[in-house]
C-alpha positions as CSV (number, residue, x, y, z in Angstrom):
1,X,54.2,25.7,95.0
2,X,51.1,25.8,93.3
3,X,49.7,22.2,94.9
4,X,50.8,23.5,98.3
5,X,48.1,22.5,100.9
6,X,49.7,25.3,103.2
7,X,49.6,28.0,100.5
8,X,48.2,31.1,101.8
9,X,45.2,32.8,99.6
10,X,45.4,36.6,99.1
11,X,42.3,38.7,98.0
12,X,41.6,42.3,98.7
13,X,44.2,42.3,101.6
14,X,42.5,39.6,103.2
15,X,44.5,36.7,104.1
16,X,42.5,33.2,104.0
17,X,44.3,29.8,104.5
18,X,43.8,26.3,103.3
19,X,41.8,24.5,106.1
20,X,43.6,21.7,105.8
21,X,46.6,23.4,106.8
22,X,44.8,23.7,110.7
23,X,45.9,21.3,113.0
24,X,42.9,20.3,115.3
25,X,42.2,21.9,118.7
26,X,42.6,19.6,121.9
27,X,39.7,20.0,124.4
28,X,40.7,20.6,128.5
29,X,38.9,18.9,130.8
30,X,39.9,19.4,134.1
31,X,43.8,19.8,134.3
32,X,45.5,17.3,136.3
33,X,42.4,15.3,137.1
34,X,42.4,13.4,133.7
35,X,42.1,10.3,135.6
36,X,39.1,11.3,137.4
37,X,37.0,12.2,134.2
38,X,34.7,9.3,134.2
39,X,33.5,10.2,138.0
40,X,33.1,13.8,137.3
41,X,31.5,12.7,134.0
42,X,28.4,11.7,136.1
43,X,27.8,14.4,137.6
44,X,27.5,16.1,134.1
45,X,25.2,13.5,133.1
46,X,22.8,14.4,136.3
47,X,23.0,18.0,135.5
48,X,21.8,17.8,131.7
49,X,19.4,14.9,132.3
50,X,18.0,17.4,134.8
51,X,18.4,20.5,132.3
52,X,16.4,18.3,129.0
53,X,14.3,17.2,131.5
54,X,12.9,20.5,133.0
55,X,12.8,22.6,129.5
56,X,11.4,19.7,127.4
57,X,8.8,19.5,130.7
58,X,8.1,23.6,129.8
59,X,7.9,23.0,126.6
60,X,5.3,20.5,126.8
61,X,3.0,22.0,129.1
62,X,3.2,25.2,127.4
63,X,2.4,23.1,124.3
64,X,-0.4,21.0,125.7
65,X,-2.1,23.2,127.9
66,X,-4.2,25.8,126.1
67,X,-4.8,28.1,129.6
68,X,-0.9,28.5,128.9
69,X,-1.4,30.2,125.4
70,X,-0.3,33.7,127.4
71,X,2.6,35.8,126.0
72,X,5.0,34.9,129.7
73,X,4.8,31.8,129.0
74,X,5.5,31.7,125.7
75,X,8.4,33.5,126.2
76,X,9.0,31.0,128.7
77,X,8.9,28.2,126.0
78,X,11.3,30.5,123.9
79,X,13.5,30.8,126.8
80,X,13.7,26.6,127.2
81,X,14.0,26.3,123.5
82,X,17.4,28.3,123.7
83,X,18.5,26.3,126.9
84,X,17.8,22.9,124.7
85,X,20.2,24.6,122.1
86,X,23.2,25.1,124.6
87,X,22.7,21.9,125.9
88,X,23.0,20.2,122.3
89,X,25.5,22.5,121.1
90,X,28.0,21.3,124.1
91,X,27.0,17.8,124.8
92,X,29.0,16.0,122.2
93,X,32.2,17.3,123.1
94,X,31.9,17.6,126.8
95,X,30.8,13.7,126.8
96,X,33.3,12.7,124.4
97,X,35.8,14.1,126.4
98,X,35.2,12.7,129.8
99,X,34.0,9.5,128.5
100,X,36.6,8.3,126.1
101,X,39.4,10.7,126.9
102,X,39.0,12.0,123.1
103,X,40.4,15.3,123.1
104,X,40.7,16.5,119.3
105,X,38.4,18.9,117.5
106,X,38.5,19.5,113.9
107,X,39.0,23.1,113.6
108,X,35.8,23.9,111.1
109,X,33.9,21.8,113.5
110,X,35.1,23.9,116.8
111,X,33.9,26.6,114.7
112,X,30.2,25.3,114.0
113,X,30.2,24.4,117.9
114,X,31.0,28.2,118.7
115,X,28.6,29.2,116.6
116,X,25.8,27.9,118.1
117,X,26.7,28.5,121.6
118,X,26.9,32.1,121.0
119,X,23.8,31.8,118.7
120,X,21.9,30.6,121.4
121,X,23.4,32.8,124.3
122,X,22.3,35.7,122.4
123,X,19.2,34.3,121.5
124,X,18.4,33.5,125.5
125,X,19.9,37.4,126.1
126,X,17.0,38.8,123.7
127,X,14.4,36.3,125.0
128,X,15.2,38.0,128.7
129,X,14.5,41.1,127.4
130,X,11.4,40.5,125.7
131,X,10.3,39.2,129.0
132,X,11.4,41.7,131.0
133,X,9.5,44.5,128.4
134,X,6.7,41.6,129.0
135,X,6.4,42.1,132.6
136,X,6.4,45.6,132.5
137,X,3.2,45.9,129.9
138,X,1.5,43.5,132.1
139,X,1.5,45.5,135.3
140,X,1.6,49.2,133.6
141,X,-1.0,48.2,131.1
142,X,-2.9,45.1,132.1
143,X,-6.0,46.0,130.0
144,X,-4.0,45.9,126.9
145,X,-2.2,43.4,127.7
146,X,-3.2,40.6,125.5
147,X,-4.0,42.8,122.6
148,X,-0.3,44.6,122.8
149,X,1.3,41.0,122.6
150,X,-0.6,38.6,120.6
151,X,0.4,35.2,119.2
152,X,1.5,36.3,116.2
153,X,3.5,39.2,117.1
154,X,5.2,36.9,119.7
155,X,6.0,34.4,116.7
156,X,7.4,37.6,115.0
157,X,9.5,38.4,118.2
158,X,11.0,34.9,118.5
159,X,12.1,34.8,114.3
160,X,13.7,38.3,114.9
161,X,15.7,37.5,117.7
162,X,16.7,34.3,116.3
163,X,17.6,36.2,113.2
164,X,19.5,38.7,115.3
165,X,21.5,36.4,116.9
166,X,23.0,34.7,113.7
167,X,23.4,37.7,112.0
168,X,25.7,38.9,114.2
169,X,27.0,35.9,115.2
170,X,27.8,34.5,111.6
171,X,30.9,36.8,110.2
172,X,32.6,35.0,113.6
173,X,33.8,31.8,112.4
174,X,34.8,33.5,109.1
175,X,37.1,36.1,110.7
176,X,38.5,33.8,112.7
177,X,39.8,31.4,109.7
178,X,42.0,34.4,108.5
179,X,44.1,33.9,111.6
180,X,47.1,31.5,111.5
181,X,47.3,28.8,114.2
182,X,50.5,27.6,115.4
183,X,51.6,24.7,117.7
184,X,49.6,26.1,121.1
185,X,46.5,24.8,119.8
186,X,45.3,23.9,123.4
187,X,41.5,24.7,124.4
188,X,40.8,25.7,128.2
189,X,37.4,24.3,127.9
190,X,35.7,20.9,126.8
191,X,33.8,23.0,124.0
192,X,34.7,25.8,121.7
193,X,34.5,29.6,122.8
194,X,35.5,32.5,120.9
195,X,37.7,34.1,122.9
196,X,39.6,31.2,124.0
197,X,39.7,30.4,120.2
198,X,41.3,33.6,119.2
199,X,44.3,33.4,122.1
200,X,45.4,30.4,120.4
201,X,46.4,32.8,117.4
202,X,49.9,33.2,116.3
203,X,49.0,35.7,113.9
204,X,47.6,39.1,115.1
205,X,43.9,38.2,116.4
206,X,43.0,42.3,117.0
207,X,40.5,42.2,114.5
208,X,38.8,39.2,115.8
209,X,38.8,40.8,119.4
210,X,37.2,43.8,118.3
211,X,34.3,42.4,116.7
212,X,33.5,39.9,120.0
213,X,34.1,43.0,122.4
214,X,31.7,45.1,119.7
215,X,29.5,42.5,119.4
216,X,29.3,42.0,123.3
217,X,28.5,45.5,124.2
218,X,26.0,46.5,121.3
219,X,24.0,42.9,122.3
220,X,24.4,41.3,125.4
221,X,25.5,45.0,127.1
222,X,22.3,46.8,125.2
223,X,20.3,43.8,126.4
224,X,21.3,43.8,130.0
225,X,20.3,48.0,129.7
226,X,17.3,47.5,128.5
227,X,16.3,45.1,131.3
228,X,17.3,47.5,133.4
229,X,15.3,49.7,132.5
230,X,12.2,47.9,132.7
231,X,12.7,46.9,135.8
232,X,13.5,50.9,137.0
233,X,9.7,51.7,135.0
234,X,8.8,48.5,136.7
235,X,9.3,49.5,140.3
236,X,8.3,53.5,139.5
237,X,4.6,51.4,138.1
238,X,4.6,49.1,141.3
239,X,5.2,52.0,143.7
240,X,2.6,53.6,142.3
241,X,-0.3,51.2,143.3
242,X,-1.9,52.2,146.8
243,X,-2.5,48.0,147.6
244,X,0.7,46.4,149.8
245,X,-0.9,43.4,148.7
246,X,-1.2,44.8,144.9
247,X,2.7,45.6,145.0
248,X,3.4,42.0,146.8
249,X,1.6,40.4,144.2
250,X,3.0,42.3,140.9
251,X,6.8,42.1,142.1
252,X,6.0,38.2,142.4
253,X,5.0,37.8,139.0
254,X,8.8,39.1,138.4
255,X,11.1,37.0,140.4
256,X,11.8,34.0,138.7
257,X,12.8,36.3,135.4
258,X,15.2,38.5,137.6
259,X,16.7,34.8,138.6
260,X,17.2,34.1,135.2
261,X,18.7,37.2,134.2
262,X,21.2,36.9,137.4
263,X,21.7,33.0,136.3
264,X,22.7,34.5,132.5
265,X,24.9,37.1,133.0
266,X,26.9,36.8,136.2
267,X,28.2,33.6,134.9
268,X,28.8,35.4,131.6
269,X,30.8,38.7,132.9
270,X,32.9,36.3,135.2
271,X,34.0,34.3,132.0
272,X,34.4,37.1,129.9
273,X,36.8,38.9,132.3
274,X,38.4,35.6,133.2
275,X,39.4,35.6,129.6
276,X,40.2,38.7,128.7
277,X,42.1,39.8,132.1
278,X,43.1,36.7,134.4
279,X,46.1,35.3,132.4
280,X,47.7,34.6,136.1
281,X,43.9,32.7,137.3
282,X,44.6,29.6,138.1
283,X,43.8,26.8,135.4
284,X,40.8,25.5,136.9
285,X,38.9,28.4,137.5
286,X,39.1,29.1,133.6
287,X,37.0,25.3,133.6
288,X,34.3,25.9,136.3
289,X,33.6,29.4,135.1
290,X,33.0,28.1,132.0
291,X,30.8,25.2,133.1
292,X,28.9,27.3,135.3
293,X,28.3,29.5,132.2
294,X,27.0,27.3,130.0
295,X,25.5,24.9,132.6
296,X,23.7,26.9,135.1
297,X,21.1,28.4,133.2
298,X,19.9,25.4,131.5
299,X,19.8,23.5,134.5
300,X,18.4,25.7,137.0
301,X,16.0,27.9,134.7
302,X,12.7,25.1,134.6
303,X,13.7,24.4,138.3
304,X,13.0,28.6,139.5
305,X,10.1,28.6,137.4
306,X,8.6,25.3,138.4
307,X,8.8,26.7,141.8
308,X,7.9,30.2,141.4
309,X,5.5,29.5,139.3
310,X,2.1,28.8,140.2
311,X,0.6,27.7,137.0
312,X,3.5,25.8,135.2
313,X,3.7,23.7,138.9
314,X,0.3,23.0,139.0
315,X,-0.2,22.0,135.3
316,X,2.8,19.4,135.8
317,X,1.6,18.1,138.9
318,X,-2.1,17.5,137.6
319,X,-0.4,15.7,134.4
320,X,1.5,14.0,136.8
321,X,-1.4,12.8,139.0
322,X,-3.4,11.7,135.5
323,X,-0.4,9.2,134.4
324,X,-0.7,7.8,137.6
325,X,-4.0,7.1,137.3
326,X,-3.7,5.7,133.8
327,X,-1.2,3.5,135.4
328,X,-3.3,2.2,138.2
């Protein structure tokens, strides 16, 4: 029938259907402890007052503080920037959830969410690199350091990789509305990932898989190869200095980035195999992997590099000191 809001749309062998033929998702919070939602929704609330608190505390220092205008930590700020985005991209849902028990999720609105989780996943993924391929040019070429990255090819660096990410991020949603949807239209998460999206498909979801395993391995996978590598140059450069005290100090100047890589992409593998393999994992470790994916580097990114960072700690503790006195 021509009016027929469930009429399917054929072009080019490509099968597109109505939207309004979708039913919504249904977030999951945590399974069988519905009635415990509101007390675990504090907890949430510490953890991302803590996560806007410590990036939009980078962000300002790096801002305010001119001595700060360096390439690491601008790529610091970048770094915080992409945290800010996770947190605002999974907020809504997650708080709507455990705070009024509202479990639906229009389907082209699932889709937007998705979007710009993996949008700014990948966007955090390329920001690691550049600051891994930061460190190493500031210990193998220190004297060119500053002219090698200046501010405007580090504004060229952060457009780029946001421009990588939602290229290959964008034909995502739009492969995924070919699929059909039928009855088990059940989320494992409070938020909207893609491959938890495309095992709700009744309809074959192969091509859908591909692209996120492609798109996986030729981003995140080069990404994590590339750090890799600098860190292999790295420690070949830092073996190379005659000083203990020369190695101690230059391997320093690299822990709180390998802490954010680890904080990144452990949580990220764990999810991605939970997904893709652990049909028979319980329910609930489906939920705390994906919390801890999306959670943990937000949260505890500002708090390694407030400690491990000289400069950024001293900066907020002398701002600190000077609203104290204003207030005295």
């Amino acid at each position: 029938m021509a009016g027929d809001p469930l009429l399917d749309i054929k072009l080019d062998g490509m099968v597109f259907f109505n939207s309004s033929s979708y039913k919504p998702f249904l977030l999951t919070g945590f399974p069988g402890a519905e009635a415990s939602h509101p007390v675990i929704s504090v907890l949430f609330c510490v953890l991302y007052l803590i996560a806007l608190t410590g990036n939009l505390t980078i962000l300002g220092i790096v801002w305010v503080e001119e001595s700060l205008h360096a390439p690491m930590y601008l790529f610091l700020a970048m770094l915080a920037a992409s945290d800010l985005g996770l947190c605002a991209a999974t907020m809504p849902t997650l708080l709507q959830l455990f705070w009024f028990n509202v479990r639906e999720i229009d389907v082209d609105a699932c889709l937007v969410q998705m979007f710009f989780i993996h949008a700014f996943s990948l966007t955090e993924s390329g920001t690691l690199l550049t600051m891994a391929l930061d460190r190493y040019v500031a210990i193998s070429t220190p004297l060119r350091y500053t002219t090698l990255l200046t501010s405007s090819t580090i504004a060229n660096i952060g457009v780029g990789l946001l421009a990588r990410a939602v290229a290959v991020i964008f034909p995502g949603p739009f492969l995924i509305k070919r699929l059909r949807f039928c009855e088990a239209n059940v989320l494992s998460h409070s938020y909207c990932l893609h491959p938890d999206i495309i095992k709700l498909s009744c309809s074959d979801p192969r091509i859908s898989s591909i692209y996120g395993l492609v798109i996986i391995l030729i981003t995140f996978g080069v990404d994590a190869a590339l750090i890799l590598l600098s860190y292999v140059k790295i420690l070949i450069t830092v073996l190379g200095i005659a000083s203990r005290e020369g190695q101690r100090k230059a391997l320093n100047t690299c822990v709180s980035h390998v802490c954010a890589v680890l904080l990144l992409y452990v949580p990220m593998i764990g999810v991605s195999a939970i997904h893709r393999f652990g049909d028979h994992v319980p329910p609930v470790v489906h939920v705390i992997m994906g919390y801890v994916y999306l959670l943990m580097p937000p949260v505890l990114n500002p708090v390694v590099y407030c400690i491990k960072t000289q400069e950024i700690r001293t900066r907020i503790l002398g701002n600190l000191l000077k609203l104290q006195q204003k207030g005295r």
